[in-house]
Structures are given as structure tokens and as C-alpha cells.
C-alpha positions in Angstrom: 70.9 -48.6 -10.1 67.3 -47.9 -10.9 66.3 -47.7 -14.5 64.0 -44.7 -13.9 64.4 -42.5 -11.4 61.9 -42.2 -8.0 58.8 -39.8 -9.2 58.5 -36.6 -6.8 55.0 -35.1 -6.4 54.1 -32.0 -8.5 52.2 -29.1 -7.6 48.6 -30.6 -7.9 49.5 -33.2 -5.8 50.9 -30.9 -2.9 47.5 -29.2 -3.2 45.6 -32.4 -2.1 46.9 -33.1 0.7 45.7 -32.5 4.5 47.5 -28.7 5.2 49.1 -25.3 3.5 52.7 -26.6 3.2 52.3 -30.1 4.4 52.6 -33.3 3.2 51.0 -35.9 5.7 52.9 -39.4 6.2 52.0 -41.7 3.7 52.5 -45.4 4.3 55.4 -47.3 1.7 54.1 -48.4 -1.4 54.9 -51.8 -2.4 57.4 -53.1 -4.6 56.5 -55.3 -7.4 59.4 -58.0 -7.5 61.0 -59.9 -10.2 58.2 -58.8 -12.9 59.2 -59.1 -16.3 58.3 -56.8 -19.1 57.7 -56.6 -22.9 61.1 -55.5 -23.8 62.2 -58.7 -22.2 64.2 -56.7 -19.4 63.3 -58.3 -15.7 62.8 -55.3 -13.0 61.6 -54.2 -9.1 58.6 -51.6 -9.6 57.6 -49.5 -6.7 54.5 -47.9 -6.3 53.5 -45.0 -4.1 50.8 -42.7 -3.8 48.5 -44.1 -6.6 51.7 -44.2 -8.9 54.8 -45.8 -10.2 57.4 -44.6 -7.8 60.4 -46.0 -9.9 61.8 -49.1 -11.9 64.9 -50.8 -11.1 66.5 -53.8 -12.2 65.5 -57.1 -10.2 66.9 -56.8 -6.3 67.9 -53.0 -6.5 65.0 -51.3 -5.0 64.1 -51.0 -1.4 60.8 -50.5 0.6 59.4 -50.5 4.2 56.3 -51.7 2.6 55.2 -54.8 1.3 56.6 -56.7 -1.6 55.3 -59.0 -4.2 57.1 -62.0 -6.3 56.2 -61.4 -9.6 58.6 -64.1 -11.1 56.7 -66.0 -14.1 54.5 -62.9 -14.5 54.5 -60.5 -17.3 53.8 -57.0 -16.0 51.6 -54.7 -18.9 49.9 -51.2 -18.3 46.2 -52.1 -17.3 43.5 -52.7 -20.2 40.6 -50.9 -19.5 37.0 -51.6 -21.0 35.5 -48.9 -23.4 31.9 -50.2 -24.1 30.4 -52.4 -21.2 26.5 -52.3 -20.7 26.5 -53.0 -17.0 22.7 -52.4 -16.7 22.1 -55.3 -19.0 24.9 -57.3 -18.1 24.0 -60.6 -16.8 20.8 -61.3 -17.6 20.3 -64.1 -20.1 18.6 -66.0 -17.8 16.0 -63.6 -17.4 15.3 -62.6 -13.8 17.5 -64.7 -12.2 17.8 -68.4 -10.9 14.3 -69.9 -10.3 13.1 -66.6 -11.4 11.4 -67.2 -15.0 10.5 -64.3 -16.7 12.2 -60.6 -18.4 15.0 -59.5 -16.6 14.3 -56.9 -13.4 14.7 -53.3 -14.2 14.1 -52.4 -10.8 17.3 -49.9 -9.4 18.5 -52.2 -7.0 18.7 -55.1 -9.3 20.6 -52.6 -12.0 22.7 -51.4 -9.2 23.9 -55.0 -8.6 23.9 -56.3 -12.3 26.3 -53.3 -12.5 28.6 -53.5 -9.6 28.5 -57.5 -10.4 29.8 -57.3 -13.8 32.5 -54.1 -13.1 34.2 -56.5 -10.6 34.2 -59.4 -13.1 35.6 -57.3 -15.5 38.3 -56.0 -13.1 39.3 -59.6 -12.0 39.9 -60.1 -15.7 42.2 -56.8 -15.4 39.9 -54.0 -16.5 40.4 -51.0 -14.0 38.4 -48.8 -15.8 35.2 -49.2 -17.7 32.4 -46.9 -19.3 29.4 -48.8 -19.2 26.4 -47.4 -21.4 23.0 -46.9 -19.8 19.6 -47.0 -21.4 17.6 -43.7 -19.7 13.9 -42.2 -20.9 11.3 -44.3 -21.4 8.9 -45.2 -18.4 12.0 -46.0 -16.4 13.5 -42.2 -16.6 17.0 -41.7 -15.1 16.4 -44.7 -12.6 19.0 -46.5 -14.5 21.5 -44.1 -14.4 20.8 -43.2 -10.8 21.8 -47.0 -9.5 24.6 -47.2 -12.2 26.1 -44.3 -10.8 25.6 -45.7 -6.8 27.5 -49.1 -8.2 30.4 -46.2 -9.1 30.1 -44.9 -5.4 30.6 -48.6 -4.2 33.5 -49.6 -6.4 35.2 -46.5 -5.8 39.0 -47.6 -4.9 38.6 -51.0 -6.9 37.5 -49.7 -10.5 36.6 -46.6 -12.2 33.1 -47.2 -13.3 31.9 -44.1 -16.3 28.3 -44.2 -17.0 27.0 -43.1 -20.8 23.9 -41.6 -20.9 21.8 -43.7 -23.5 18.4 -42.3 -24.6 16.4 -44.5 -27.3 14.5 -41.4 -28.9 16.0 -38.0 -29.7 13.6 -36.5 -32.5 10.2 -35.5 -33.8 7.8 -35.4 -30.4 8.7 -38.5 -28.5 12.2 -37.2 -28.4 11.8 -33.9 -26.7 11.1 -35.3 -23.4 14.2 -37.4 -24.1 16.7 -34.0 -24.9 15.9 -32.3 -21.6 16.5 -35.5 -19.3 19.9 -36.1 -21.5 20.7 -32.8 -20.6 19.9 -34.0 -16.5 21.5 -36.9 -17.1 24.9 -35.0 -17.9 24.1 -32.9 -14.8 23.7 -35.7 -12.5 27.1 -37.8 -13.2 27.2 -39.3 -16.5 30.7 -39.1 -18.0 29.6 -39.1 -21.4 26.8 -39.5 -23.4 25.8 -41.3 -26.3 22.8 -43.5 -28.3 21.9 -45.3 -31.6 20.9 -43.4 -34.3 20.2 -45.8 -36.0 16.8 -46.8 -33.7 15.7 -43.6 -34.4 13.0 -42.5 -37.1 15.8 -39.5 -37.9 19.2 -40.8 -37.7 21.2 -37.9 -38.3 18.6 -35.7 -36.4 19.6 -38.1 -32.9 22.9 -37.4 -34.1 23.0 -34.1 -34.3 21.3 -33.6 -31.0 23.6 -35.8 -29.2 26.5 -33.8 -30.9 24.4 -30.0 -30.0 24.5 -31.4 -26.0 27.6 -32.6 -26.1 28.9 -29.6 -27.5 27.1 -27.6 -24.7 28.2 -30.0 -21.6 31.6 -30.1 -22.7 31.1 -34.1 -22.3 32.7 -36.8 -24.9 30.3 -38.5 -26.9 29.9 -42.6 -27.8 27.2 -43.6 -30.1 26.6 -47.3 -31.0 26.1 -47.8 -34.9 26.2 -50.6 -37.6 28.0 -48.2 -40.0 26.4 -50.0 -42.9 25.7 -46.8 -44.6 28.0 -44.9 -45.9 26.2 -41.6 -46.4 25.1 -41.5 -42.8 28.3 -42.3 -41.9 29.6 -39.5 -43.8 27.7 -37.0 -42.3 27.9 -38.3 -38.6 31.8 -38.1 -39.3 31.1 -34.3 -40.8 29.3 -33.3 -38.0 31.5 -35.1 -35.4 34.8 -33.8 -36.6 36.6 -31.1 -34.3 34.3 -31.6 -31.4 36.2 -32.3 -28.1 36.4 -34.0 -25.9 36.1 -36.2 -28.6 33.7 -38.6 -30.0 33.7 -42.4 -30.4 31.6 -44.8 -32.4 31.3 -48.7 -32.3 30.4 -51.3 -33.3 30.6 -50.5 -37.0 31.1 -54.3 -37.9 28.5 -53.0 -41.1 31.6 -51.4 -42.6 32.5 -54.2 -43.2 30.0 -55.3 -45.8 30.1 -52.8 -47.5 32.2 -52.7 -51.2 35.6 -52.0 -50.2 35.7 -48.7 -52.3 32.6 -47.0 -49.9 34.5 -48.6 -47.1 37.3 -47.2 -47.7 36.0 -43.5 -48.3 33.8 -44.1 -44.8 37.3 -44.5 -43.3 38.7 -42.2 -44.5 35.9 -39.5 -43.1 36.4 -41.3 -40.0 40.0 -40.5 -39.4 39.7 -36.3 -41.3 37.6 -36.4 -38.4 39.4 -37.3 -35.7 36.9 -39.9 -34.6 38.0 -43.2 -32.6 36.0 -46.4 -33.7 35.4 -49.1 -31.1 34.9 -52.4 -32.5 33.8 -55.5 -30.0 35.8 -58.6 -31.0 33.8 -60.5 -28.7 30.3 -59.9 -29.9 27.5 -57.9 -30.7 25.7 -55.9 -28.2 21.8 -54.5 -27.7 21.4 -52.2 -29.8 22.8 -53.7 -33.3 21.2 -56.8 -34.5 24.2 -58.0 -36.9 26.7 -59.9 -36.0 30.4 -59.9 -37.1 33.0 -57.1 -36.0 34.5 -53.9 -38.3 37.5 -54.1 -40.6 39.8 -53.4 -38.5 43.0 -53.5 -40.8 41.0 -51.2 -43.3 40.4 -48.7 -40.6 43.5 -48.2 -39.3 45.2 -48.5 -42.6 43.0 -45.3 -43.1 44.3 -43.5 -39.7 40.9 -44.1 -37.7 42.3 -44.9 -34.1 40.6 -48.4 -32.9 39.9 -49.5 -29.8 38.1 -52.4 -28.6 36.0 -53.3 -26.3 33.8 -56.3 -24.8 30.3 -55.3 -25.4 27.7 -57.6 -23.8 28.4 -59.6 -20.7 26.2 -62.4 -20.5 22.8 -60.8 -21.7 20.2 -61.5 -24.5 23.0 -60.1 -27.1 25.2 -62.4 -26.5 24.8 -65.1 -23.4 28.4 -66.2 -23.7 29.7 -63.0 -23.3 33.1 -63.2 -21.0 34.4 -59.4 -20.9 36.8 -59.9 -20.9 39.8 -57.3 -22.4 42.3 -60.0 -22.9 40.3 -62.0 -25.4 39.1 -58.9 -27.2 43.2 -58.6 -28.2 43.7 -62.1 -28.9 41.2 -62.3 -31.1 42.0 -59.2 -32.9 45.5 -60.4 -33.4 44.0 -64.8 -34.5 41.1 -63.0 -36.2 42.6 -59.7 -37.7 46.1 -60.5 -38.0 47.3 -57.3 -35.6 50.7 -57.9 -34.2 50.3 -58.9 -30.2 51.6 -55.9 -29.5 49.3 -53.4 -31.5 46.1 -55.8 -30.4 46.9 -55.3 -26.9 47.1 -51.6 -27.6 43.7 -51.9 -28.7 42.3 -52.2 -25.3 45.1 -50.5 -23.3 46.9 -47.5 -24.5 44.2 -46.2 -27.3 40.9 -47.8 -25.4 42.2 -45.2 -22.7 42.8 -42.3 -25.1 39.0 -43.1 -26.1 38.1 -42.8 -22.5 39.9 -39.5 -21.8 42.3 -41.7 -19.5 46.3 -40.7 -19.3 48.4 -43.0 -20.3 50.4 -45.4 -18.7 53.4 -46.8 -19.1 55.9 -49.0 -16.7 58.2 -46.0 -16.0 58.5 -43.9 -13.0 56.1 -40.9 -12.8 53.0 -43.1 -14.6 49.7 -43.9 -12.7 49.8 -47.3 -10.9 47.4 -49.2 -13.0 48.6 -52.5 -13.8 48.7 -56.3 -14.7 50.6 -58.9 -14.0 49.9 -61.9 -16.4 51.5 -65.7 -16.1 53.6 -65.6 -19.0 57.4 -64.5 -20.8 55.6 -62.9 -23.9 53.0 -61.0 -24.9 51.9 -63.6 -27.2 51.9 -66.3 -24.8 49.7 -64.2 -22.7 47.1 -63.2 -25.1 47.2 -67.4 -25.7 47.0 -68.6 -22.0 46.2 -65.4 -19.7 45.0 -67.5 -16.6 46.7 -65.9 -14.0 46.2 -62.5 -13.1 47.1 -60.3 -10.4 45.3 -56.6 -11.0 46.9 -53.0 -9.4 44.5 -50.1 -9.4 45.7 -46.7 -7.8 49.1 -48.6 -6.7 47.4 -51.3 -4.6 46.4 -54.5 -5.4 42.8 -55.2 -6.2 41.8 -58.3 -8.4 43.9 -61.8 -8.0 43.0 -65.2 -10.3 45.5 -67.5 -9.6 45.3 -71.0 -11.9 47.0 -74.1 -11.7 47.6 -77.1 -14.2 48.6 -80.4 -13.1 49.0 -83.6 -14.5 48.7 -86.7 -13.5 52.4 -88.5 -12.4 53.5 -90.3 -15.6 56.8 -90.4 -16.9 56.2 -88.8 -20.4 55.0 -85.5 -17.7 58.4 -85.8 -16.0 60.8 -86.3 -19.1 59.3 -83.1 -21.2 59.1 -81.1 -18.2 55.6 -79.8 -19.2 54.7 -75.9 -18.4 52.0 -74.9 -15.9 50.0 -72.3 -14.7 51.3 -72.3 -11.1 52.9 -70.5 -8.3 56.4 -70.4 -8.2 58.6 -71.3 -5.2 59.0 -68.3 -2.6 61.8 -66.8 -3.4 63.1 -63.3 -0.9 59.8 -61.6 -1.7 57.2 -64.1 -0.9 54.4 -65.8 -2.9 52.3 -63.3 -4.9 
């Protein structure tokens, strides 16, 4: 018998669909076969109209649809990316191959540095991202005009959230600034956010990202060091109560800073309510210091952290992968967080962040998904080569790695693993 019971549509979804009183045919979802999950139990999933139908133990669940072999795979609610900077992303070469020079800030090259680096971060499992965007300047809200086109094209593969980034809020350079925020929020952008810290008035940028946000009814994300704890303080003051909610990263100043006025600057963080958003991986534009926040510290306080990639192959850091999967391992080799609570990091509380609902691998959940190679979490966080990626019930992303060795006997005898496909079994080859 299934171990969750088939999800019927609710109201909102009877009022999307074609007619009064009718509910068009839909074509069968697939079935996920043989997948095994973190509490070790190995189950049939079937998806169906952008969510997880029901969950079954392996063989009990039928379809009319397709079905996938997931034997070998570990299935896990989809990590999604809280702090991307698509606009940026991808150029540490400068303008491009055999193109010397600054990167190109024309739309169409932003458009495509966006859309490029939201499908690499969905092949790594990602099906959501909110990608800052610098606006203002001589450039205006070009940025955020081709950022919010790459959304239009990946619609059905990714979500893609822009963040409204202006580099001046205060004193008479800013004002020009304020009004197009305000545009920018009018025109698509999901959230909006900045770095005080760039400003002559750090607590005045602040405040006026806080005022608009406040007014829009939109979540806010601001990029600071957190190396001082008074600003800190009063960011957290203002911050606290405001909702949708508001989010801060990289804060890897925090930790410098003596463990006592650490500790208190936690502390404000979680009265307030605020979620930090520390990148693992790497710095990003916009903070000049390297390292990553106290991450233990933090949520021994109660501050909810997330984490998140930061930049993807630009001037902040050229190596940059993106990659959601090594943001968890390294906060569980790096900050000694159990596998499970790192990979929480950039699934179930990166969402929260993001205003996402949550998902789980029980009937009635949304569809987003990811099937790693692998028998435990830990294992996966280790070697997570293989990845097979399910947005809106329907697969979207596929990496499929093999290892091989070369025929020797010691190969043979110890019966070495591999990333590889397994034989088809009833439900096919994934």
C-alpha cells in the first residue's frame, strides 16, 4: 500500500483551470522508481500536476505515464540558490574569449550571462534562484530589464527572482536612486536589496531600503560584512518585524569580531527575526573580505542560516562553481554541521529565505526535486556527481558521470564503487 496517500486538488487549483466546474484532461505524471530516501526507506513517487501525487513503497504504484529507475539514487527536496549575481556571473575573463577588455554590460550580454548561469546552476540542482542586480548608475534599470527577460526564457526550467541592487541610496546622488528602486519594484523585481556598507550613510541606505520595502510589501536582502557591531545593531533594530522578511549575507566580518560583540550581534539578529545568508563558497562583489560567518555561533543564537553560492565565475571569485551541493558540504567539513542540518542550509531554510513553500517527499508537496547517486546523505554531499533535477513534476536538468578503471585484478577482487548507470531494471534507465 502507498505510504502517503494520492494528493487531490484544492480549491485554488480548480480555479486555474480551463472552465467553471471543469477540470481539463491532464496527461499522467511520471513515477519516480526505486528512489531511496534519507530515512533509508526505498519508494515509487508519483508526480502530477506540478506535485507529488503519492509515495509508495518500491513496485506499488501505478501510472499511464512515464517512469524512471531511480535505483542507486538518493531522492532530496530540491536546494535552491538564495544569493546568485547572474548579471556578473561569468565574467572573469572579461568580455569573453578573444575579447580582451571589462566585461560587456550591454542587455543582451546580461540577458545571456543570466540565463547561462541559472541553467548551470539548475544542472547542479538549483530550481530556484534570486539573483541580485546592480541598477542606477549610467546603466539605469537596463540590468534588471534583461535579467527579468532571462526569467521569461527559463520559465518552466527554473524560477529565476531578480533583487533590485542600487549602489547609492543617500545625500543627493541617492535620490535619483530611491525613485528608480521604487520602478524597479514596479517592474518585476522580487525583492530588493543593497550594501550599506558602499554607502557614505550606512544606516541612512538602510533605512531607505527598509522605508520601500515596507511600502511595496517586497522582502528585502542586503549584502554586508557585518564587521560592526553597532551597525549591525541598528540594521537588526530597524529590520525586526518587517515582512515579508528580511535577509542579510555575507556577514563573514562577524566573524572577526571578539566573541562577546559577536555574540550580542547574534543575538539582535535572531530578536529580530532576521535570516543570515552566508556563502561557503566565496566572497561576492560587493564585500572585499574573504572568509565566511560563524555559522555555529549564529545559529546557536537562533538566527536562521541559509547559504548560498555567491559569485559564479566573475572578478569575486573566478573559481566560483554554484553550486548548492558544495555550499552544504563545506558547511558540514568546514563548520562541523551535521549532513543533514547543512543540506538544510540550502534547501528547506534557503527556501523559507526566499518566501518558497516547503517541500518535502510526501504526497501533497510541490514536485521539486533531486535525485543524487548515492545511499546517504553524507556520501552525497562527498561525491554528488550524478544528478537528475525535477522542477514543476517534470524532469529538467540530467548529469550523469561514470568512473571506470582500468581491467586489473585488484579492480575486480575489491569490487570498487562507481558513479554509473545501473542495469535496466522494469522501469528503464534514468
Amino acid at each position: 500500500m502507498p505510504d502517503s496517500q494520492p494528493w487531490q486538488p484544492d480549491d485554488h487549483d480548480a480555479d486555474a483551470t480551463d472552465g467553471p466546474g471543469t477540470v481539463p484532461p491532464a496527461e499522467a505524471g511520471p513515477v519516480l522508481c526505486g528512489a531511496r530516501l534519507t530515512d533509508g526507506r526505498v519508494v515509487d513517487v508519483r508526480l502530477g500536476g506540478g506535485r507529488i501525487e503519492a509515495v509508495g513503497t518500491a513496485g506499488s504504484l501505478t501510472t499511464s505515464g512515464p517512469r524512471l529507475d531511480l535505483r542507486g539514487y538518493l531522492l532530496l527536496p530540491a536546494p535552491v540558490e538564495p544569493h546568485a549575481h547572474g548579471d556578473t556571473a561569468l565574467t572573469a575573463d572579461g568580455a569573453g574569449a578573444g575579447l580582451p577588455g571589462p566585461a560587456s554590460h550591454r542587455p543582451e550580454d546580461i540577458r545571456r550571462r543570466a540565463t547561462e548561469a541559472a541553467l548551470l546552476q539548475l544542472g547542479h540542482g538549483a530550481t530556484a534562484l534570486r539573483s541580485h542586480v546592480w541598477i542606477g548608475d549610467v546603466r539605469g534599470l537596463a540590468p534588471l530589464e534583461a535579467t527579468l527577460r532571462a526569467r521569461r526564457s527559463l520559465r518552466g526550467l527554473t524560477d529565476l527572482t531578480p533583487v533590485a541592487v542600487p549602489r547609492l541610496l543617500t545625500g543627493v546622488a541617492g535620490a535619483g536612486n530611491l525613485a528608480m528602486l521604487r520602478d524597479a519594484v514596479k517592474m518585476g523585481a522580487g525583492a530588493i536589496g543593497g550594501c550599506p556598507d558602499l554607502d557614505p550613510d550606512p544606516a541612512g541606505y538602510a533605512e531607505a531600503v527598509l522605508e520601500v520595502a515596507a511600502e511595496q510589501g517586497c522582502p528585502v536582502d542586503l549584502h554586508t560584512d557585518g564587521d560592526d557591531p553597532a551597525r549591525l545593531g541598528r540594521l537588526a533594530a530597524m529590520a525586526g518585524g518587517l515582512r515579508p522578511g528580511v535577509s542579510l549575507g555575507p556577514c563573514a566580518g562577524l566573524s572577526r569580531l571578539p566573541p562577546q560583540a559577536a555574540g550580542r550581534a547574534a543575538d539582535q539578529l535572531a530578536a529580530a527575526g532576521v535570516t543570515v545568508i552566508c556563502l561557503p563558497q566565496g566572497g561576492c562583489c560587493g564585500t572585499e573580505d574573504r572568509g565566511s560567518a560563524p555559522v555555529r555561533l549564529l545559529r546557536a543564537a537562533g538566527v536562521r542560516v541559509a547559504a548560498g553560492s555567491g559569485a559564479l565565475r566573475d572578478v569575486a571569485n573566478p573559481v566560483g562553481r554554484g553550486d548548492p551541493l558544495e555550499a552544504a558540504y563545506l558547511l558540514a567539513s568546514q563548520h562541523g554541521l551535521p549532513a543533514a542540518e547543512a543540506y538544510e542550509a540550502v534547501s528547506s531554510v534557503a527556501r523559507a529565505a526566499m518566501g518558497l513553500p516547503g517541500v518535502r517527499v510526501e504526497a501533497g508537496f510541490p514536485a521539486e526535486l533531486l535525485a543524487v547517486r548515492g545511499e546517504r546523505l553524507p556520501g552525497v554531499l562527498s561525491l554528488a556527481y550524478s544528478r537528475i533535477v525535477v522542477h514543476r513534476g517534470r524532469v529538467v536538468a540530467r548529469t550523469s558521470a561514470v568512473r571506470e578503471y582500468c581491467d586489473s585484478e585488484t579492480v575486480v577482487a575489491l569490487d570498487l564503487p562507481r558513479q554509473g548507470r545501473p542495469d535496466p531494471g522494469p522501469c528503464g534507465g534514468p
